[in-house]
N, C-alpha and C positions, 0 to 999 in steps of 0.2 A: 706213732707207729707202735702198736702193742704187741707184740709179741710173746710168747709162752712157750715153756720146754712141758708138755705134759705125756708121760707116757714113757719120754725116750725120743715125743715126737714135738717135732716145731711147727707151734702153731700160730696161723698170721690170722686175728680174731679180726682187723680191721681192715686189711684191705690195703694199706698206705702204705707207698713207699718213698722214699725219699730220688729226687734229682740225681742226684750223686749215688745211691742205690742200683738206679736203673740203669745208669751210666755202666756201672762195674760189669753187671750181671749182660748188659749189650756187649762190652769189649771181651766180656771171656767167651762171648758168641759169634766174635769175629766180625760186630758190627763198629762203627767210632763211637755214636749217640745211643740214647734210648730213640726207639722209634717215635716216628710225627702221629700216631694212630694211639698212641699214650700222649706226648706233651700238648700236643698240638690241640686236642678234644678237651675244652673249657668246660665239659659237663664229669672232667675225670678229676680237674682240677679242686683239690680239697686246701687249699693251702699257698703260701709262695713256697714254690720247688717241690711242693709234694701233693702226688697223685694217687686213685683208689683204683687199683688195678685186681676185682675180685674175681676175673678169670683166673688169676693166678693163685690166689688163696685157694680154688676150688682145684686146681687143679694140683700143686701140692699136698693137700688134705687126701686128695684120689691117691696118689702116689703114696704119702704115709702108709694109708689101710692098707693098698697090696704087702709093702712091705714086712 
């Protein structure tokens, strides 16, 4: 999971995140798990326990710019 501080901004260059990642970032959104539309989709699967979640890369990257 590569990550970079460039700018001031955080940049997720590959997409991956970790089981236990997804976990956290679910429970602070009021869910238990990551959702089955991440774990469950074996073409998202880059690893044991960790998946390439690039909707998200794109859309924190969106977010960075406005900022």
């Amino acid at each position: 999971m590569a990550r970079e501080v460039i700018d001031g901004r955080l940049e997720l260059n590959d997409g991956v995140f970790s089981r236990v990642m997804l976990n956290a970032v679910a429970k602070s959104n009021g869910m238990r798990v990551a959702p089955a539309w991440i774990t469950a989709d074996a073409a998202r699967r880059v690893g044991r326990g960790s998946y390439r979640v690039s909707e998200l890369v794109e859309r924190v990257n969106a977010l960075s710019a406005e900022a």
